[in-house]
C-alpha positions in Angstrom: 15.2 -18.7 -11.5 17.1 -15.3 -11.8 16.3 -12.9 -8.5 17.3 -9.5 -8.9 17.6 -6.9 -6.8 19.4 -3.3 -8.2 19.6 -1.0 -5.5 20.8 2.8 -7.0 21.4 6.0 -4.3 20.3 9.1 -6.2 22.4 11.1 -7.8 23.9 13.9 -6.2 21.8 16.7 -5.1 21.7 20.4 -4.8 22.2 20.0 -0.9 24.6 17.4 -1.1 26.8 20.1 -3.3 26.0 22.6 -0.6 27.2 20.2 2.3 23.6 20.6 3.8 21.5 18.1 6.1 18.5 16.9 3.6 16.4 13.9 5.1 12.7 14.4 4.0 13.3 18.1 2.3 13.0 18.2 -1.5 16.0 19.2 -3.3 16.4 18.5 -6.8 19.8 17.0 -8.4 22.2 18.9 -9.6 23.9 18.7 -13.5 26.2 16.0 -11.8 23.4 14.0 -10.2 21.5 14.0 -13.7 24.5 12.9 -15.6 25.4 9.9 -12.3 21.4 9.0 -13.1 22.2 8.7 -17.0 25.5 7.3 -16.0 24.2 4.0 -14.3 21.6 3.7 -16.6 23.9 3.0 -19.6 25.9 1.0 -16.8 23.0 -1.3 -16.9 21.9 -1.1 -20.0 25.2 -2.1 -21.1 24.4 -5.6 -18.9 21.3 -5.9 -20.7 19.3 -5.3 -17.8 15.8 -5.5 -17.9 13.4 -4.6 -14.7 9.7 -6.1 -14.3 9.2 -3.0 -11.5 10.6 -0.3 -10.2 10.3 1.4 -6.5 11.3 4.8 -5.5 10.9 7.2 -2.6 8.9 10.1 -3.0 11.3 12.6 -2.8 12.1 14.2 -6.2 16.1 13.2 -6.1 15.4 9.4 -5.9 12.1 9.4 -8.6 14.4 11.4 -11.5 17.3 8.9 -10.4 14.7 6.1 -10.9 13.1 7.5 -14.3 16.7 8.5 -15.9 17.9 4.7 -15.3 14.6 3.4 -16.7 15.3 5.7 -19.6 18.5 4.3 -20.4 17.4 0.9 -20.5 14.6 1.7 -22.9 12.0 1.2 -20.4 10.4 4.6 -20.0 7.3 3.7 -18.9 8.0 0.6 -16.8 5.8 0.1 -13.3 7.3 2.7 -10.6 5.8 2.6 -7.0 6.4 5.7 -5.0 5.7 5.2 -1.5 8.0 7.3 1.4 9.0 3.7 3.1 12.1 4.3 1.2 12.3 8.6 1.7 16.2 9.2 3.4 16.1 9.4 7.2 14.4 12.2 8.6 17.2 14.5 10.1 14.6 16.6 12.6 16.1 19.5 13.4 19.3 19.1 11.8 17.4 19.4 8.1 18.6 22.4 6.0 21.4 22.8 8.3 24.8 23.2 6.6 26.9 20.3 8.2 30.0 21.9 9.5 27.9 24.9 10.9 26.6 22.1 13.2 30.0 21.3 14.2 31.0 24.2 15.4 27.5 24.9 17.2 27.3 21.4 18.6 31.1 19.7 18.4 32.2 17.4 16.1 31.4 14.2 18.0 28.1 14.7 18.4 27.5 15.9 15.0 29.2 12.5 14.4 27.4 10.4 16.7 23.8 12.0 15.1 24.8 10.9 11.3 26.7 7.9 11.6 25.8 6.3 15.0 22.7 3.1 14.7 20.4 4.2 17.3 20.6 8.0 18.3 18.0 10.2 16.5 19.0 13.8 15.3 17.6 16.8 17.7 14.1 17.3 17.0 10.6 15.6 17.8 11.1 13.6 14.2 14.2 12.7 13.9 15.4 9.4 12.9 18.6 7.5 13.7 19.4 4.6 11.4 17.7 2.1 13.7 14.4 4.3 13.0 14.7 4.4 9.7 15.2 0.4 9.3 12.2 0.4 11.2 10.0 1.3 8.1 12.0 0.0 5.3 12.9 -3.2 6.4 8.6 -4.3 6.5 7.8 -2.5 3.4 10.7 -4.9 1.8 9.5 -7.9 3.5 6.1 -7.2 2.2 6.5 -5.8 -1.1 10.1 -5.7 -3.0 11.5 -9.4 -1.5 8.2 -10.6 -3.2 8.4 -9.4 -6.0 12.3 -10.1 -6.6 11.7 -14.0 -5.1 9.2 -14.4 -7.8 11.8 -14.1 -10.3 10.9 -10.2 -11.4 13.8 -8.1 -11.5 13.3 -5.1 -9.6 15.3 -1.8 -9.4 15.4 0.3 -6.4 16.1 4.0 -6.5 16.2 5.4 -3.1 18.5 6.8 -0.8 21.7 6.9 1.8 20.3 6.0 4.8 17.1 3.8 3.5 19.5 2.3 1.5 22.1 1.6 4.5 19.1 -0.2 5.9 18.4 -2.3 3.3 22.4 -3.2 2.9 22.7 -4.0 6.8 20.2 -7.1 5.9 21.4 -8.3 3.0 24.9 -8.3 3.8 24.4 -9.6 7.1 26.3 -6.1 8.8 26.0 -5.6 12.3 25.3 -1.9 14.0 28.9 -1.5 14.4 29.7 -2.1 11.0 27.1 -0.7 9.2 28.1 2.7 10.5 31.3 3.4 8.1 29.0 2.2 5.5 28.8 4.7 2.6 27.2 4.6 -0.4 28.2 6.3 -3.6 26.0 8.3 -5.2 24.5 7.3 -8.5 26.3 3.6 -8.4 24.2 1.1 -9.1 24.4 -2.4 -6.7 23.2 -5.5 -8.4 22.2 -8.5 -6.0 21.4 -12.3 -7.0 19.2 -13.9 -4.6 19.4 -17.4 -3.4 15.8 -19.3 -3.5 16.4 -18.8 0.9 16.4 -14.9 0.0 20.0 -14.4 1.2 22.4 -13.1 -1.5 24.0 -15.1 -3.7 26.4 -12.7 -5.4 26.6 -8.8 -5.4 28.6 -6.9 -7.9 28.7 -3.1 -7.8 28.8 -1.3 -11.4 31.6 1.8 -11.9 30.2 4.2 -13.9 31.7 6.4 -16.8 30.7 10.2 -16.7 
């Protein structure tokens, strides 16, 4: 039985051009981020790849990620669950922020230590550290895409950075430590096989032509 699990970051987006903290704001992509979305759909589409169901966040950079891939594997109108389990970590009071202005009003290492560290939110009553943010994606897989995929479907996930990260810390079996130097390209799509215990049983990451 084939188990697969495609995991896509969204292409890049207006605030990732303008160096800007984004979390749960709404950004669109920019002409790059379309083209990285088209991009990795012919990527898979040139591996004949076929999805029973798609998920996405709600945020508009990760649906138009999602719909652009399913485009170019000539399934426009496959299944696609929206559900903010999978929206990017909330950055509080950092969002909208440009990121080296926040340097230089709070210093580099703890601008540092608030992006990239596992368990220390950003300022602000709603931020979420990675830890946080594992928190809520890590059930809704367990309960909804690891079903699906086990049953033999081959799902595509179009999400983001961090919820992504989370997702990646599991299946590859990183620790807190390591998952922090972790980055994810945007656009590139990750394929995983599953083993019938649900641990991987290959990944293979696609290079895209733009």
């Amino acid at each position: 039985m084939e188990r697969t699990l495609v995991l896509v970051r969204h292409g890049q987006s207006e605030w990732n051009l303008q160096n800007l903290f984004t979390g749960w704001r709404d950004p669109d992509l920019t002409e790059k981020g379309h083209a990285e979305a088209i991009a990795a759909g012919k990527a898979l589409a040139a591996k004949d790849m076929k999805f029973d169901i798609a998920y996405t966040s709600v945020l508009q950079r990760a649906e138009k990620t999602c719909q652009h891939i399913l485009n170019g594997v000539g399934q426009s109108d496959l299944e696609t669950i929206h559900d903010q389990a999978l929206n990017e970590r909330n950055y509080g009071a950092l969002a909208g922020l440009n990121k080296d202005d926040a340097r230089e009003k709070w210093g580099e290492e703890q601008v540092h230590i608030w992006r990239r560290s596992y368990a220390t939110p950003p300022p602000g009553d709603d931020g979420e550290s990675l830890k946080d943010t594992g928190a809520r994606v890590w059930p809704y897989y367990m309960n909804e895409i690891l079903p699906a995929a086990m049953s033999g479907k081959t799902v595509l996930v179009a999400a983001h950075g961090n919820s992504l990260r989370s997702l990646i810390m599991i299946l590859d079996r990183m620790t807190e430590d390591t998952i922090t130097g972790l980055e994810i390209t945007t656009g590139v799509p990750i394929i995983y096989k599953l083993a019938a215990d649900t641990t991987v049983q290959s990944k293979e990451v696609l290079k895209l032509e733009i």
